[in-house]
N, C-alpha and C positions, 0 to 999 in steps of 0.2 A: 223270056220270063215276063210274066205279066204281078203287077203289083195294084192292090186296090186298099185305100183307107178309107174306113168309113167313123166318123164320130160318130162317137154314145155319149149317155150321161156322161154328169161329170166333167174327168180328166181325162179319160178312159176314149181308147178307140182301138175297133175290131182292124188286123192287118191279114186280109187275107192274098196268099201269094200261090203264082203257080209258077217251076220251076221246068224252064223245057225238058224231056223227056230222056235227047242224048246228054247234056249237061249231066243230069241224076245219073246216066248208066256211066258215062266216063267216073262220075268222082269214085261211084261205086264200085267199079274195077279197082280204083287206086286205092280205094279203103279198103278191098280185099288182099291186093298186094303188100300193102302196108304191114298190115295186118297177120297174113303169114312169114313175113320177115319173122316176125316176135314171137310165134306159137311154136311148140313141136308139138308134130301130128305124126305119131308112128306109123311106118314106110315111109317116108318122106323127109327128104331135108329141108331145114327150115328156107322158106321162101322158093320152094316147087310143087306143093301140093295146090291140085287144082282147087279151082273157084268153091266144086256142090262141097270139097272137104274142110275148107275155110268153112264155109256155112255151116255144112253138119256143128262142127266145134265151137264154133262161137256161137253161134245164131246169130239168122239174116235180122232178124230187130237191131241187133249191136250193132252191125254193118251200117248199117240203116242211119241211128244215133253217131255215128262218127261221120254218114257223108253232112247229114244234118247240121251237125257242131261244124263241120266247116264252111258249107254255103251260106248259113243264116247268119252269122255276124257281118260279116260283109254287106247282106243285104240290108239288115237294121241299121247298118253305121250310113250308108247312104242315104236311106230312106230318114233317119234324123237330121242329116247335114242339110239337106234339100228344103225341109221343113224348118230347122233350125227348132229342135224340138228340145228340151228340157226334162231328160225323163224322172220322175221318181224314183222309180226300181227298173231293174235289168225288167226287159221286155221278156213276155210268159208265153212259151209256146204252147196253146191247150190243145189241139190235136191235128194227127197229120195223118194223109191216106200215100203211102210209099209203093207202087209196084211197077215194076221193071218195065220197061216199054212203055210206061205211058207219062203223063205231066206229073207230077209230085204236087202235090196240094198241101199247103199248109195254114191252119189260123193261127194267128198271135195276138197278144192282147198289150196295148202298150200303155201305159199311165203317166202323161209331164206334169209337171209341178204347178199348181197353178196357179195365176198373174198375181202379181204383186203391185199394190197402186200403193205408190211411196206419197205419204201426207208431211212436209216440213224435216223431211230428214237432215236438214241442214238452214242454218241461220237464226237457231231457237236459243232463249235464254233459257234455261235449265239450272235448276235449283238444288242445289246438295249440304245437307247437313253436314257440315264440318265439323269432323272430329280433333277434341283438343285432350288433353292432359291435365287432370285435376291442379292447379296451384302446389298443393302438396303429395303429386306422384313419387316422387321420389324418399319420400319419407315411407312411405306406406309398401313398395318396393322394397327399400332397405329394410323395413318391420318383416318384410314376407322371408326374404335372404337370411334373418338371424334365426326367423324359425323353422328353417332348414337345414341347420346347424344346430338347434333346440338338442335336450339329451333328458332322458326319463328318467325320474329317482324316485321309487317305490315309498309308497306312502302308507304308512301305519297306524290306527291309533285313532281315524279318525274318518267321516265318511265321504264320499266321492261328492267333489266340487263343479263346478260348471266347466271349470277352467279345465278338468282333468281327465286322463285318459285311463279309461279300465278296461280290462281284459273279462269276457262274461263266455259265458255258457246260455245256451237259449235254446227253445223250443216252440215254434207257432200253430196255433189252431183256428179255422173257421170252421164255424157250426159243429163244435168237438174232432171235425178232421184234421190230420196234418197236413200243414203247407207243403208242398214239393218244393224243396230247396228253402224251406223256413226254419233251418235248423243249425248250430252250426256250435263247435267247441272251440275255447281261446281265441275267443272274435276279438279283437280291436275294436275299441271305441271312442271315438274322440266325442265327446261330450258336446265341444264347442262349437264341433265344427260337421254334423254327422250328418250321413247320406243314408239313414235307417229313416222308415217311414216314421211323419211326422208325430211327436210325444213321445217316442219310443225313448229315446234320448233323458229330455225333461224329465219323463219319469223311476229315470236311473239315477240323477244326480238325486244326494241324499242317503244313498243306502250302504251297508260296509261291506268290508272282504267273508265274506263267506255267506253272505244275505241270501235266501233264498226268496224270491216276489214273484209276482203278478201285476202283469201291467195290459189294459184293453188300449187299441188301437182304432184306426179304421184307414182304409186302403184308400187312397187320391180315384177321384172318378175319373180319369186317365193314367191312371197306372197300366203300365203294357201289358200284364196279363189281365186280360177284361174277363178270366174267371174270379177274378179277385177284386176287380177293379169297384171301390163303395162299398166292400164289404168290411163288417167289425171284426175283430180279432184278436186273441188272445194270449198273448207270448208270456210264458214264464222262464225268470233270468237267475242267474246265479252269476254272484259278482266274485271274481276267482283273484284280482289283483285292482290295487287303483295306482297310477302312475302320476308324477306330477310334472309338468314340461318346462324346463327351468332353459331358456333364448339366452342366447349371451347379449353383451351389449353390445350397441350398436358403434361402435370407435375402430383405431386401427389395427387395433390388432382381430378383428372381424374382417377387415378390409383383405389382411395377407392373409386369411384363410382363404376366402372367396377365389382369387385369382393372383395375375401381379400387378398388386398394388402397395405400395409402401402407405399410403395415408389413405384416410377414411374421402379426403377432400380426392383421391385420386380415383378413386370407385365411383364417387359421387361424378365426377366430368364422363368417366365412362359410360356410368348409366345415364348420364341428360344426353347424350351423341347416340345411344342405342335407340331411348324414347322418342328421340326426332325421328329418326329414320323410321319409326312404327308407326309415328303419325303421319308423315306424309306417305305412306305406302298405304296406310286403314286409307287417306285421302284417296288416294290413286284408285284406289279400287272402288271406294264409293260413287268416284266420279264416273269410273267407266260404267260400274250397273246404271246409274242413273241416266246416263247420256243412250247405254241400249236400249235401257227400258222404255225412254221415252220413244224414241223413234220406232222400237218394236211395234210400243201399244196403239201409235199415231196409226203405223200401216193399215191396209185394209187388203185384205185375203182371206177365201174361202176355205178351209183345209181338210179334206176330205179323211172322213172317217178311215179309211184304206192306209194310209200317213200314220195317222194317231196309231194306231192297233199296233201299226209292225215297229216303229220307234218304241212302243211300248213293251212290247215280246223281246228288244233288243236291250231295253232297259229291267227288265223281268230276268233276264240271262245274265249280264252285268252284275246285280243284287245276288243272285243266286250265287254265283261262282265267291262272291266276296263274304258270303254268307259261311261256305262251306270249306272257303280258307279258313276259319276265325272257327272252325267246330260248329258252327248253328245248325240248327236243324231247320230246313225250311217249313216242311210241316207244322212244325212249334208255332213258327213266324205265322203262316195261315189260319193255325188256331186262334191264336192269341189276336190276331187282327181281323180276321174273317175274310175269305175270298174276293167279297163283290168291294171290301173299302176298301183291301189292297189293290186289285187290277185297278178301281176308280182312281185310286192313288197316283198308281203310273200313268193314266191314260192321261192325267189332269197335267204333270210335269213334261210326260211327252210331246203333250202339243204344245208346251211354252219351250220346247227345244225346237219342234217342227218350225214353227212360227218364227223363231229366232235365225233357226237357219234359213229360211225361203227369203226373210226382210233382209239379212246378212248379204246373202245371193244377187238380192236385186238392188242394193248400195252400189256392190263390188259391179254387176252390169251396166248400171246407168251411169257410173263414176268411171269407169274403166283401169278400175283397181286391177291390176292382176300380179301373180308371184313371179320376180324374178328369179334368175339362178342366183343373181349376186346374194337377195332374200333366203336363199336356202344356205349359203357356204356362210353366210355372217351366222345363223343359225348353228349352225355346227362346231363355228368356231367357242361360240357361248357355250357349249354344251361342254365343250372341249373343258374350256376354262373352269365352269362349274363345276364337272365331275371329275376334276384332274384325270382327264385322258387326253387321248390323242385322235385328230381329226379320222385317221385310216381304223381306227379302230372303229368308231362312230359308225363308219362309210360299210364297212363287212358286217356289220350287224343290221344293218339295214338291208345289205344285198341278202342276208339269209331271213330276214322278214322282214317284207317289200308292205305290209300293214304299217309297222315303223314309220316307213320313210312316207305314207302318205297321210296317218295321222300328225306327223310333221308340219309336212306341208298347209294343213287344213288348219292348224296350230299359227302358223308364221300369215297365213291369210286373214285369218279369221282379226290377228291383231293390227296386220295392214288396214284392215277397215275400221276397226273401233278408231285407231290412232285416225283417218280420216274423219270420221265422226268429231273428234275430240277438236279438231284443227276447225272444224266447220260450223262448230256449233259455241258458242258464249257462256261457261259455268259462273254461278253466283253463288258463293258457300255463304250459307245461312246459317242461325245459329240451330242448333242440335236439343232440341228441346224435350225428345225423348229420354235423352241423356241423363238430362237432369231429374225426370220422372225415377 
């Protein structure tokens, strides 16, 4: 067998191979055998019809594809170890010349990842906004908890207040057309609190039960339908009920509705031990983007267009399917955002995954990070505990989808390394001055 590599652009290198001639007719035979085990071919019992009958039925191409699919992995996995090669994608076999008696010729095309020059991945002071809890979280918390408990008593006599919730009737128009989906009967309104485009609201409070009005609009120059998006508009309302939201007070006997707590002071410890734990978790996790982002942006790597596209086709796939669990229409989604800003969209997040993965990669090599088994079996114990199950349960859903067990693994890595990062590197939480904007 003869093997030749030649580099191209790029990452990219042509793997032209030729495969000796009795090698190709032995595996050949055995793909044929194989092969009529499995078939019936009438006259014949399975696995005694001769060879030209196997052919006629399947065709020699298929034959061909199964000696293929067996010699070629073997010769890539060598051909990688030897090299010590890093590939991107499964190696592309673009075309083969297959006939009996003579050498099998094959080209492939293979793509590694390309180098990664690691800049201060370790020993850097690193700055993070630390988040804290307003002084008075907990009042504000408690004000949120009573009015969720709140109870509506129909208001007569007199017109709808800021504070107040009405029931309306609506219909919208641009340029005298109706809006798709701009219409709707016994909408809910909260007055105070409302997610209808802006003034829509404003210019509800004021008016009574049975009011018929007119009220002009205009659409946010980001609103997600960009056929609407800055456009004026013109909803007419009819107010059918006004409600008024009477909270109870904030004391103990709000406390024993909430949960079990006998006193107001017993809610109140609970929720200062919940708001901890939220702040050092918001912490946690600020710290970790911060300490990837930095070492990410530090790196220096070329990341070829070929990377971006197909992360991005994977991420395209991903959106799709979550699209059409939830009823979307992707179409809709296409219209409404237009093809070239969506793909742009993805291609722009893909390579901040690509990017993330190849610096991730070359930590864990230069560091000699690697996954334990002990790493995977503490993992599972977690899961165990979290989803009240049991480890053999875990263990069979993984043996019937082995994607599972290796998004797993890339899962328990991926935090192997942050958490090195995190040990190697010096955080300094700063104050949060966004925050306060």
């Amino acid at each position: 067998m003869k093997v030749n590599l030649e580099k191209q652009e790029n990452n990219l290198f042509k793997l032209s191979i030729e495969i000796d001639a009795d090698v190709a007719a032995q595996e050949y035979n055995k793909a044929c055998r194989k092969t009529g085990e499995n078939i019936n071919i009438p006259g014949f019992r399975k696995g005694k019809a001769p060879r030209s009958m196997i052919e006629k039925h399947v065709g020699v191409g298929r034959i061909q594809q199964k000696v293929l699919d067996a010699l070629l992995p073997n010769i890539f996995a060598d051909l990688i170890s030897e090299h010590q090669f890093d590939l991107a994608t499964e190696p592309v076999v673009e075309n083969y010349n297959f006939e009996l008696g003579k050498p099998v010729t094959v080209t492939a095309r293979l793509e590694i990842k390309p180098e990664v020059n690691l800049v201060n991945h370790k020993g850097q002071v690193i700055e993070v906004p630390e988040f804290k809890h307003s002084d008075d979280v907990i009042e504000k918390e408690l004000k949120l908890l009573s009015e969720k408990f709140a109870t509506l008593e129909p208001i007569v006599g007199r017109p709808a207040e800021v504070t107040d919730i009405v029931i309306i009737d609506f219909t919208g128009t641009v340029n005298g057309e109706p809006i798709k989906g701009g219409a709707g009967k016994n909408q809910q309104l909260d007055l105070s609190n409302s997610h209808f485009i802006k003034g829509f609201a404003e210019q509800t409070v004021g008016k009574s039960i049975g009011e018929e009005f007119t009220i002009n609009v205009t659409f946010p120059e980001d609103y997600q339908d960009k056929v609407l998006s800055g456009k004026p508009a013109e909803f007419k309302i009819k107010i059918n009920e006004i409600k008024k939201k009477i909270t109870p007070e904030v004391n103990d006997e709000l406390a024993q509705k909430v949960g079990p707590f006998q006193t107001l002071d017993d809610l109140k410890a609970d929720m200062a031990k919940y708001l901890e734990k939220a702040r050092e978790n918001e912490n946690k996790i600020r710290t970790e983007k911060a300490v990837l982002e930095k070492v990410v942006d530090s790196a220096k790597v070329d990341i070829p267009d070929s990377m971006v596209n197909r992360e991005a086709k994977t991420l395209l796939e991903e959106i799709q399917a979550r699209f059409k669990s939830q009823g979307i229409s992707w179409d809709q989604v296409l219209e409404q955002q237009g093809h070239e800003n969506t793909w742009n969209s993805l291609r722009e997040e893909a390579a901040k995954r690509v990017r993330t993965s190849l610096v991730l990669s070359a930590v864990a090599k230069t560091e000699n990070i690697q996954l334990t088994e002990e790493d995977f079996l503490e993992k599972v114990r977690e899961l165990a505990r979290t989803y009240n199950s049991d480890e053999k349960a875990i263990y069979e859903q993984m043996a019937q989808n082995p994607a599972l067990a290796q998004g797993l693994s890339q899962q328990i890595m991926s935090q192997k390394i942050i958490n090195y990062l995190l040990e190697n590197n010096e955080v300094k939480y700063i104050e949060d001055t966004l925050a306060k904007v």
